[in-house]
KOLDOVO-190140 format. One line per field, with one value per residue (C-alpha): residue number from 0; residue in one letter; x, y, z. Coordinates in Angstrom, 3 decimals. Last residue first. Layout:
residues N
n	NUM	...
res	A	...
c1	X	...
c2	Y	...
c3	Z	...
END
This chain:
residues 477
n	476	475	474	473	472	471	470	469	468	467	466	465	464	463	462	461	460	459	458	457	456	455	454	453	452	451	450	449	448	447	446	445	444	443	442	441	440	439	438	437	436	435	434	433	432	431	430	429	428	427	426	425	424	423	422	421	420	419	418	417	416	415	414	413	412	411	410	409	408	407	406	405	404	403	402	401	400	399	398	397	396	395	394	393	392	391	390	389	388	387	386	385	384	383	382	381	380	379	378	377	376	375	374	373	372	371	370	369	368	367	366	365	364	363	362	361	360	359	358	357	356	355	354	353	352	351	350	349	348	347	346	345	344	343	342	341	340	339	338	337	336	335	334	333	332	331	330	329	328	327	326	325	324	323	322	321	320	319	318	317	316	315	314	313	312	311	310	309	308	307	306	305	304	303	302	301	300	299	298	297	296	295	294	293	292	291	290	289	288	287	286	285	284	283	282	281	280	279	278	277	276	275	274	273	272	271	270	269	268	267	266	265	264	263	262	261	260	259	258	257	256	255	254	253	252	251	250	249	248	247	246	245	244	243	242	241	240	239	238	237	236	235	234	233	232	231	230	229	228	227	226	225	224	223	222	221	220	219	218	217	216	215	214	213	212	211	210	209	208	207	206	205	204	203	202	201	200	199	198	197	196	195	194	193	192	191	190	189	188	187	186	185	184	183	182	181	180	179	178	177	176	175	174	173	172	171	170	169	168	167	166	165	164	163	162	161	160	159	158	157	156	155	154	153	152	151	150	149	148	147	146	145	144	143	142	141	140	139	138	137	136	135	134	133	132	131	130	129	128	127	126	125	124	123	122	121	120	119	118	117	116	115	114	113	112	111	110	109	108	107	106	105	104	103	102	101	100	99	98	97	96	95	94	93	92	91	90	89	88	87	86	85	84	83	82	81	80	79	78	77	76	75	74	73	72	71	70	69	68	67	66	65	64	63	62	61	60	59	58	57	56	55	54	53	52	51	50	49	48	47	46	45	44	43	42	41	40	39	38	37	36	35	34	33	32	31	30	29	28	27	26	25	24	23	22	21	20	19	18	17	16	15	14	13	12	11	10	9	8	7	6	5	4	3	2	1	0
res	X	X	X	X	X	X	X	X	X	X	X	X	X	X	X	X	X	X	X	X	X	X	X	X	X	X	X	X	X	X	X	X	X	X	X	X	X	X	X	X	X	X	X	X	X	X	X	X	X	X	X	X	X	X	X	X	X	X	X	X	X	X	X	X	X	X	X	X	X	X	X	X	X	X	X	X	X	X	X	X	X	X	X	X	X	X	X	X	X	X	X	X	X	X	X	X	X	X	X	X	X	X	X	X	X	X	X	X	X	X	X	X	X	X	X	X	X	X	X	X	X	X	X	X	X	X	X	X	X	X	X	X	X	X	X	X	X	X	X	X	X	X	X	X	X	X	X	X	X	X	X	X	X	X	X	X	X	X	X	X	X	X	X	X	X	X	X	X	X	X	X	X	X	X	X	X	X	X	X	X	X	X	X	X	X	X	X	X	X	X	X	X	X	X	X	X	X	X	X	X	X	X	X	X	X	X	X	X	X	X	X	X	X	X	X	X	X	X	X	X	X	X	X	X	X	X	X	X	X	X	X	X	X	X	X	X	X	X	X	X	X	X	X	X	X	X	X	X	X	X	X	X	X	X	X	X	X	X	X	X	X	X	X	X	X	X	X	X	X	X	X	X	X	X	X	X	X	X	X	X	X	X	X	X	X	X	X	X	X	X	X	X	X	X	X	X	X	X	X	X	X	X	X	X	X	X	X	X	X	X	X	X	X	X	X	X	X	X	X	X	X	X	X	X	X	X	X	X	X	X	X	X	X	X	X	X	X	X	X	X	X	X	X	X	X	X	X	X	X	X	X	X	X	X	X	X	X	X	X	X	X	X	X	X	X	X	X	X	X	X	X	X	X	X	X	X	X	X	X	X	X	X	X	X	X	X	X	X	X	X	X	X	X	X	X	X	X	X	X	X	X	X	X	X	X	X	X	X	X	X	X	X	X	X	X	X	X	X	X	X	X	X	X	X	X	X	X	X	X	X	X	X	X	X	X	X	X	X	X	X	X	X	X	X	X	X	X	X	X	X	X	X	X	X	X	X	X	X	X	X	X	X	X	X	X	X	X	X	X	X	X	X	X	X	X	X	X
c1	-26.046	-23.476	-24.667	-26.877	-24.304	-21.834	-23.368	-23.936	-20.253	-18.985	-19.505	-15.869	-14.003	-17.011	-16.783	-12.956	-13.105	-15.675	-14.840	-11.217	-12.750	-14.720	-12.391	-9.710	-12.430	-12.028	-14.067	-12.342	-11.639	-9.774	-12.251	-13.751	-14.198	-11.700	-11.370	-8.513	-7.188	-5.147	-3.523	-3.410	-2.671	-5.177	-6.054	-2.175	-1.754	-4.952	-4.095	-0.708	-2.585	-4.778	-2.008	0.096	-0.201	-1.444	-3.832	-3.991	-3.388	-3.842	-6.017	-6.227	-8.223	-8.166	-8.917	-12.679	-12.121	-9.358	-12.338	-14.925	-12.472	-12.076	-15.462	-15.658	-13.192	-15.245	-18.313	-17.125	-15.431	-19.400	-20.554	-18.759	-19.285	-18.284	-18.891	-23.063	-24.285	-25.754	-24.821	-22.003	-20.717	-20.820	-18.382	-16.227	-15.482	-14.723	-11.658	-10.123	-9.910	-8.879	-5.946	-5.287	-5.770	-2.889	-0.334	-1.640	-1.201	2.448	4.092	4.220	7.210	9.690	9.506	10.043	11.742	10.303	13.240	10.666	9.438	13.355	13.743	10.041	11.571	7.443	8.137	8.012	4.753	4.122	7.330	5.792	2.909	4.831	7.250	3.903	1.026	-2.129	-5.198	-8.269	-10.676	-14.163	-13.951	-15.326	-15.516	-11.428	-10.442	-7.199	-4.704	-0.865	-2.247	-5.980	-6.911	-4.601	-6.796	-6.576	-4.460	-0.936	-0.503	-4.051	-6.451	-9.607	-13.091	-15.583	-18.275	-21.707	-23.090	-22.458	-21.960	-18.583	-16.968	-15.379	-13.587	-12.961	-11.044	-8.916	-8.228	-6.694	-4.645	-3.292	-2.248	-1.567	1.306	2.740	2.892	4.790	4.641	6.692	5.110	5.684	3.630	6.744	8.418	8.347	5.005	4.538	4.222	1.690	2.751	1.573	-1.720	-3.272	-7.017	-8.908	-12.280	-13.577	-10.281	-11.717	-15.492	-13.814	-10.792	-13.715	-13.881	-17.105	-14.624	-14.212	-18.068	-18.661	-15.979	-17.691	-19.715	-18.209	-14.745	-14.653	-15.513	-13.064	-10.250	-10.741	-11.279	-8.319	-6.281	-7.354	-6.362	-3.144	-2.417	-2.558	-0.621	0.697	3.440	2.420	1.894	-1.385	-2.512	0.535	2.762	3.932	3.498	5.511	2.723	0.959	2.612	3.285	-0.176	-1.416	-0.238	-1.766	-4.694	-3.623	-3.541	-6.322	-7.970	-6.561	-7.044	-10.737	-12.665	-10.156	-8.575	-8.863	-6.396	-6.395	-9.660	-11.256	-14.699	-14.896	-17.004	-13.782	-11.756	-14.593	-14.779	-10.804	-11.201	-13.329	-11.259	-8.154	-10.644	-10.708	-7.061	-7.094	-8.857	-7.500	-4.158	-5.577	-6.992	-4.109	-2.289	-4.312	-6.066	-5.075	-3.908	-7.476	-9.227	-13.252	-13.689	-15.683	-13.036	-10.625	-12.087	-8.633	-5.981	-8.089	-8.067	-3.902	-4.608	-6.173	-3.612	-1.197	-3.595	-4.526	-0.607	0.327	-3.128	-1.414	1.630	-0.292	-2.087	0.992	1.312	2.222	5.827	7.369	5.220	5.491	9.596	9.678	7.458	9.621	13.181	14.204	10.898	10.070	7.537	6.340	2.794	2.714	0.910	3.570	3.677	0.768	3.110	2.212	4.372	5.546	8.515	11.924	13.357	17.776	17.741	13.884	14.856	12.374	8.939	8.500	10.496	14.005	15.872	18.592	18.643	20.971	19.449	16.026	15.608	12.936	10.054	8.260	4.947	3.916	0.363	-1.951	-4.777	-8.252	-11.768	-14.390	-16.768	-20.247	-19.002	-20.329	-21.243	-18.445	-15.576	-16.750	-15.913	-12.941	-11.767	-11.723	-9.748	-7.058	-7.254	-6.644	-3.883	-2.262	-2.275	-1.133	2.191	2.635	2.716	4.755	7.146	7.486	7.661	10.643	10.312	13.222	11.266	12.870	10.202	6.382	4.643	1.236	-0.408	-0.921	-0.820	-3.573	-4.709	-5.690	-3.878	-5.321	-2.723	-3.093	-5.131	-5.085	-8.609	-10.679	-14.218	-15.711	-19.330	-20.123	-22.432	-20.076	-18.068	-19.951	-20.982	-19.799	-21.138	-22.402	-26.558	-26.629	-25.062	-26.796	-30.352	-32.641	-33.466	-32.410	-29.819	-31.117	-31.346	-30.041	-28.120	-25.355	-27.420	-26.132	-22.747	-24.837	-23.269	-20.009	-18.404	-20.875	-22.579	-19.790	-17.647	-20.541	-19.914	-16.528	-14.503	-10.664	-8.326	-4.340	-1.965	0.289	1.027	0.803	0.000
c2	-14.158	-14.660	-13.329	-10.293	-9.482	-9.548	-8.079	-4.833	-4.393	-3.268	-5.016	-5.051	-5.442	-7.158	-9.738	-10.200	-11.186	-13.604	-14.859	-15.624	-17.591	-19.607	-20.798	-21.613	-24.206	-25.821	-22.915	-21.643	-22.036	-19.475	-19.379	-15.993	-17.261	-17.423	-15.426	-13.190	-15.171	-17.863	-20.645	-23.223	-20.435	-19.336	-16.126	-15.070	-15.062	-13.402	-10.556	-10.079	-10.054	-7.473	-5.169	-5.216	-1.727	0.216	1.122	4.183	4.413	8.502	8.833	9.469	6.588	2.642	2.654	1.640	-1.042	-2.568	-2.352	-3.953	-6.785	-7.251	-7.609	-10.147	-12.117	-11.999	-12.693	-15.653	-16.591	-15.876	-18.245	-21.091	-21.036	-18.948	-14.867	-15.103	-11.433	-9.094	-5.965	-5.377	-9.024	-8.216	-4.898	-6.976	-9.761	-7.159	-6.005	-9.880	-9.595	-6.060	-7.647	-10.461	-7.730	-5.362	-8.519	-9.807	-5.600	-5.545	-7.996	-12.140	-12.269	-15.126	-15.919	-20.051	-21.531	-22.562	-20.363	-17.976	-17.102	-16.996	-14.180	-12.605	-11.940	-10.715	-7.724	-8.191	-7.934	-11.611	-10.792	-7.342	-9.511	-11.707	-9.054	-6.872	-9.996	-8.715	-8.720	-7.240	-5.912	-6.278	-6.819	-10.391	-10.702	-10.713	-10.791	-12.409	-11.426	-13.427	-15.898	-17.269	-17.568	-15.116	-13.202	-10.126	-7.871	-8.986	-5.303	-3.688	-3.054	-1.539	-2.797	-0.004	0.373	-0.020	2.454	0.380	3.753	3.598	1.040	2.345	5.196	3.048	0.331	3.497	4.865	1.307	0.905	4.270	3.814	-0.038	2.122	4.167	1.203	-0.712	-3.150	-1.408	-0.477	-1.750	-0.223	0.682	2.094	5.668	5.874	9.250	8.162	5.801	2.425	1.343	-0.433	-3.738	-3.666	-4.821	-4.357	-2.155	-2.802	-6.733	-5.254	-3.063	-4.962	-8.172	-11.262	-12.881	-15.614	-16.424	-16.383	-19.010	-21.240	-22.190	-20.365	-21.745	-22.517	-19.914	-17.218	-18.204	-18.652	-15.353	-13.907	-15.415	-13.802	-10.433	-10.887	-12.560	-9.372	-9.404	-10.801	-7.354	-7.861	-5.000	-3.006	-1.088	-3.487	-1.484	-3.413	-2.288	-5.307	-8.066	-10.330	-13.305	-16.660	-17.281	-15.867	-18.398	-21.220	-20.590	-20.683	-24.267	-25.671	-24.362	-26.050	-29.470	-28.501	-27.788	-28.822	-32.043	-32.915	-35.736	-36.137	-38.658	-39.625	-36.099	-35.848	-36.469	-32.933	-31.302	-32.243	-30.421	-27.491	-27.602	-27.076	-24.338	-22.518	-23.247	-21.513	-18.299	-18.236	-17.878	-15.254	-13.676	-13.910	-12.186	-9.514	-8.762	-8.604	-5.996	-6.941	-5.189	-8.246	-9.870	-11.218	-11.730	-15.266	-15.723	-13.565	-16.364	-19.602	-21.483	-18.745	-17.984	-22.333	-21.951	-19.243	-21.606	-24.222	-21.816	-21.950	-25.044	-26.233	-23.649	-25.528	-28.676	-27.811	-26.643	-29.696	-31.526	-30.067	-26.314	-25.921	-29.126	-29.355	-25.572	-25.647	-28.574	-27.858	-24.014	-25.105	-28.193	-29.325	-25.933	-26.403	-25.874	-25.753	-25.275	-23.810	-22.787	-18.972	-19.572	-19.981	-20.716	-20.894	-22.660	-20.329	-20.234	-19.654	-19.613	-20.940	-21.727	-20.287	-18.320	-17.913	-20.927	-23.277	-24.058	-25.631	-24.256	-26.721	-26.389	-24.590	-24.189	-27.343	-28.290	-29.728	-29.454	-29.861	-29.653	-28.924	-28.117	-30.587	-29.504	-28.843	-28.888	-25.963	-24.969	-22.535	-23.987	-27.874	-28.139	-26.290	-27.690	-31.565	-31.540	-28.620	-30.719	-34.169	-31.470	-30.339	-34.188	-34.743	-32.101	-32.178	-35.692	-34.718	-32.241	-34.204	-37.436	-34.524	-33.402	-37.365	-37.698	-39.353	-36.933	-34.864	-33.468	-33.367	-34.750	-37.154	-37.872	-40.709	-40.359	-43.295	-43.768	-42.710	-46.039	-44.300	-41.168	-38.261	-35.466	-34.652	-36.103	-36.445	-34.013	-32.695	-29.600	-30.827	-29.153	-26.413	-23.405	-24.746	-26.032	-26.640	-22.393	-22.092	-18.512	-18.997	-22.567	-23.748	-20.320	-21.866	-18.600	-18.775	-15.301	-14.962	-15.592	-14.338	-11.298	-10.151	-8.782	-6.081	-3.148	-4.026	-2.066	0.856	-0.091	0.409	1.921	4.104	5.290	6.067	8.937	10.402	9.706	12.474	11.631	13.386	14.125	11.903	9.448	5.716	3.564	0.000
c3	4.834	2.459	-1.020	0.047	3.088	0.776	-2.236	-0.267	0.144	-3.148	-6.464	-7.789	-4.489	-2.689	-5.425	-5.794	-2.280	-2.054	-5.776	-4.236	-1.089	-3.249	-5.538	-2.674	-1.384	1.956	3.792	6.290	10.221	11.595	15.151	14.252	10.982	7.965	4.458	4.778	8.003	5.435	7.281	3.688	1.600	-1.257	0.621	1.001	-2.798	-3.341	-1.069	-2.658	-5.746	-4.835	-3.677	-6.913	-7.792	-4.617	-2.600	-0.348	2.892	3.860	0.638	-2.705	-4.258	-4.435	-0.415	-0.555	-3.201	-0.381	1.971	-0.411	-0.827	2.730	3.046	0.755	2.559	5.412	3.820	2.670	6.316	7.784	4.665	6.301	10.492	13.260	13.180	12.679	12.169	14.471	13.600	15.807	15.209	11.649	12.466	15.106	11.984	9.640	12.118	12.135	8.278	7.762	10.296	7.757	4.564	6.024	6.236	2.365	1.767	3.182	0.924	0.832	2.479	2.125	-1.500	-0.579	-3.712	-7.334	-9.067	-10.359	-6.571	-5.816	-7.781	-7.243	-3.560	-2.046	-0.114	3.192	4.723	6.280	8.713	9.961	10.572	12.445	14.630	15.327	16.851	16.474	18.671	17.034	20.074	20.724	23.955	24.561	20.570	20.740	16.631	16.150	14.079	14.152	15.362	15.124	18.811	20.400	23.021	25.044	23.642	22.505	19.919	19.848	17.289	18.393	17.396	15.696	17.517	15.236	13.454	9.979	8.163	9.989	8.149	5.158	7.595	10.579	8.654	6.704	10.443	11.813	8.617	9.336	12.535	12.085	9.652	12.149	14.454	11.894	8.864	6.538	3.285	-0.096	-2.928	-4.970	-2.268	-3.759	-4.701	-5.544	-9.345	-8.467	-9.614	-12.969	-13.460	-13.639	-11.991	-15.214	-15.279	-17.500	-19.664	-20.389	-21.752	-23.766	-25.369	-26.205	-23.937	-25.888	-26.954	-23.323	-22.306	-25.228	-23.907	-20.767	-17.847	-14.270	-15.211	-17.989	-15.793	-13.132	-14.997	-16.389	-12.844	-11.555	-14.677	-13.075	-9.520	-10.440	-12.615	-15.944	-19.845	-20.755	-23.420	-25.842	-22.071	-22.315	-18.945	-17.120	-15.492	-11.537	-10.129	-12.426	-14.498	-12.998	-13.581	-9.925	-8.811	-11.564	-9.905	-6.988	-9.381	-9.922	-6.065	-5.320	-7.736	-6.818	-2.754	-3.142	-6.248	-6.624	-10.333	-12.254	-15.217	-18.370	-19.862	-19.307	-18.452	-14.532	-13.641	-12.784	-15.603	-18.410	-15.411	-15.965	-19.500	-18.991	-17.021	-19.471	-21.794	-19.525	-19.508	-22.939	-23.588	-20.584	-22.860	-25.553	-23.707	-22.262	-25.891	-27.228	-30.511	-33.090	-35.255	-34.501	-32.376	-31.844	-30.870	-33.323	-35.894	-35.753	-33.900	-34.755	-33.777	-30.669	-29.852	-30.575	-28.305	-25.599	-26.304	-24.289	-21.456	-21.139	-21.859	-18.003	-16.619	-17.211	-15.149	-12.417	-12.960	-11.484	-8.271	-7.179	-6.254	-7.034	-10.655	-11.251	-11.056	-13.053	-15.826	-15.810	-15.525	-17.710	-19.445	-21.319	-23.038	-26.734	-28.997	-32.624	-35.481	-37.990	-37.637	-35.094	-31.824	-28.495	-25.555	-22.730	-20.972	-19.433	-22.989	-22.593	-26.140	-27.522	-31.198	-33.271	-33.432	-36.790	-33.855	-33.561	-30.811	-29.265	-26.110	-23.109	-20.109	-21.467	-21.746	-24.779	-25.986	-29.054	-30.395	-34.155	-36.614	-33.844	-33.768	-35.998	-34.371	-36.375	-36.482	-34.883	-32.419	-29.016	-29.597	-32.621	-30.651	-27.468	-28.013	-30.323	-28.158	-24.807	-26.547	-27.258	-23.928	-22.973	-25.350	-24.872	-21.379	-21.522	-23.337	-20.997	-18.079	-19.990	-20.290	-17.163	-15.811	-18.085	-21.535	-23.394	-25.759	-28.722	-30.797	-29.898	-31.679	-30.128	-29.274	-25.561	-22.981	-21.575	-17.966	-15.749	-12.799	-13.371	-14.164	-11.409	-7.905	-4.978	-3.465	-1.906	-3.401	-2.818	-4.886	-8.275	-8.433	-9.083	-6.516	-3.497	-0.202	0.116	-2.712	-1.689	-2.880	-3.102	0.473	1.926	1.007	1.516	-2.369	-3.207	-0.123	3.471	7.027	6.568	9.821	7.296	5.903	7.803	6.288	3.411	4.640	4.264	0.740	-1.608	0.500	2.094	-1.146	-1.810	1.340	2.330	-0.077	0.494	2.896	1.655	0.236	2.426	2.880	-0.911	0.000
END
């Protein structure tokens, strides 16, 4: 986050970021079943499932012809991926676009740290990358560094949602002007093009239909748009940028959409409605940490001021955040409902906001930090919780760790403007990254329990960011 700049107006920003808090004692959404309103007994109607996900045991093996490969587990990966999202298109191209689906002409595979391979792009030397290319209508991986890296890091599918993806533009290349792309085209929306058909692959996975992986609604998904935090582009990239690909929050939502509304929705991804949303930007030019703040007292100041701002129009008191207080339930924030206090521990949280080491992130090893806003997000967590206690909402069970997180997304939506904490490029993701871990506060209850499903928990927050606070007491009574 960005400290410093000068008062903001509240009145107008009120009504869309707190008041409806008012709300949260709702006893029901539109059908008054919370498991079908929020998901949170589901993902986009499908069960949370939990099972180890990757190859089946009875997978076949794939007839395809790849160059250059060398048999090794990444390989075999990829190979199936192929295969399997190849399987996908011959399905959905003909149901949703009314044309036959044809293979991609070559596929290649390389290490990055001693091939020179050739492909109708250019040569793969020194390439840490999977990429398409139309010039002669061919997919290629990287089995040294990247399949490796993702496959220790995040699992197996990460690997195959990295092939989804890329066979997603061969898909763009295919469906020409249905899907609405051409040579001007900018190359963000492009690429959520494509990661909303690796969405819809994984639906086709999820629901049992592939021949070759199976992959869990909770941990498996979790698991790959983890992935895509790693993938995401640098904070700081502007969505102009010829190379833009988006931010973790962004490429989430593509995912997302295609995962719960198929291939139609991607190739309906047009440059206007993709800019109204997108939340990649450049730093502020007064940012002079490059939106990296310390985790101090100063700075709980601040944080502590922003909370009581967006929340106020609840009219309830606002809890107090104090360093030990009186209980430490769900360490390092914990919110005290005896009195109404957030108890946070400094020297952790101070820990959790260092500034994410993106070298070692791309080199598959522990970043470290995970930068100030996932740190500022866990106590905006624990301080939501007093507000819906003030108004009389449950604090202990699924949909009141939903409406947590969405909370917390209306609150970072509240500070995207001048202000005294402002937020900053790269702050979403931050907060993504930290939902989608295993201890996450962003989108627990009062007693850190959350719901199982990563998918969930990232609509919840993206939700209340773009739709401001009313939706989460509509959608998680």
């Amino acid at each position: 986050m960005n400290p410093g700049g000068g008062r903001r107006a509240l009145v107008a920003l009120l009504a869309v970021a707190a008041v409806a808090v008012s709300g949260c004692n709702d006893k029901g959404g539109a059908t008054g079943d919370p498991a079908k309103d929020t998901g949170a007994g589901s993902v986009s109607g499908l069960p949370v499932t939990h099972f180890e996900s990757g190859l089946k045991p009875n997978a076949p093996s794939p007839d395809l012809n790849v160059r250059n490969a060398d048999g090794g587990d990444d390989d075999k990966l990829a190979t199936a991926a192929i295969a399997d999202v190849q399987a996908y298109w011959g399905e959905m191209l003909p149901a949703n676009f009314g044309q036959q689906f044809e293979p991609v002409k070559s596929l290649l595979s390389y290490d990055a740290q001693t091939d020179t391979e050739e492909t109708g792009c250019g040569s793969v030397k020194k390439l840490v990358n999977a990429f398409y290319c139309p010039v002669d209508d061919s997919v290629a991986w990287d089995r040294g560094v990247l399949l490796p890296m993702l496959r220790q890091r995040f699992g197996p599918m990460s690997v195959v949602v990295v092939l989804a993806h890329e066979f997603g533009h061969a898909v763009q290349y295919r469906l020409g002007d249905k899907a609405g792309v051409s040579k001007s085209t900018p190359t963000v929306v492009k690429e959520q093009q494509a990661d909303c058909f690796a969405g819809g692959y994984f639906r086709w996975v999820a629901e049992d239909k592939s021949k070759f992986y199976r992959v869990s609604t909770s941990e498996g998904l979790n698991q790959v748009m983890a992935s895509m935090f790693l993938i995401r582009d640098q904070a700081g990239t502007s969505a102009a940028d010829k190379g833009a690909h988006g931010t973790a929050f962004d490429r989430t939502y593509a995912f997302q959409a295609g995962f719960e509304k198929g291939p139609k929705e991607c190739a309906g991804m047009t440059a206007e409605n993709v800019k109204a949303r997108l939340t990649e930007r450049p730093f502020d030019k007064g940012d002079k940490g490059k939106g990296d703040a310390k985790f101090t007292g100063q700075a709980v100041e601040l944080l502590k001021k922003s909370l009581d701002e967006a929340f106020k129009g609840a009219g309830v008191a606002a809890p107090e955040i104090t360093d030990g207080g009186s209980c430490q339930t769900t360490p390092p924030a914990s919110y005290c409902p005896g009195d109404n206090t957030v108890s946070i521990d400094m020297a952790k949280l101070a820990q959790l906001a260092q500034p994410i080491d993106r070298e070692a992130e791309m080199k598959g090893q522990d970043p470290g930090g995970m930068g100030d806003f996932a740190a500022f997000s866990e106590v905006a967590s624990r301080y939501a919780l007093g507000i819906q206690k003030g108004v009389g909402a449950s604090i202990d069970n699924a949909n009141a760790g939903l409406r947590t997180a969405c909370l917390v997304g209306a609150w970072a939506a509240f500070t995207n403007r001048p202000g005294d904490l402002r937020l900053s490029a790269g702050d979403l993701d931050e907060a993504i990254a930290d939902l989608l871990q295993p201890e996450s506060l962003v989108s627990a209850d009062v007693n850190g329990k959350r719901p199982d499903s990563g998918f969930d928990r990232v609509e919840a927050l993206r939700r209340g960011y773009l739709e401001g606070s009313s939706v989460c007491s509509k959608s998680y009574a």
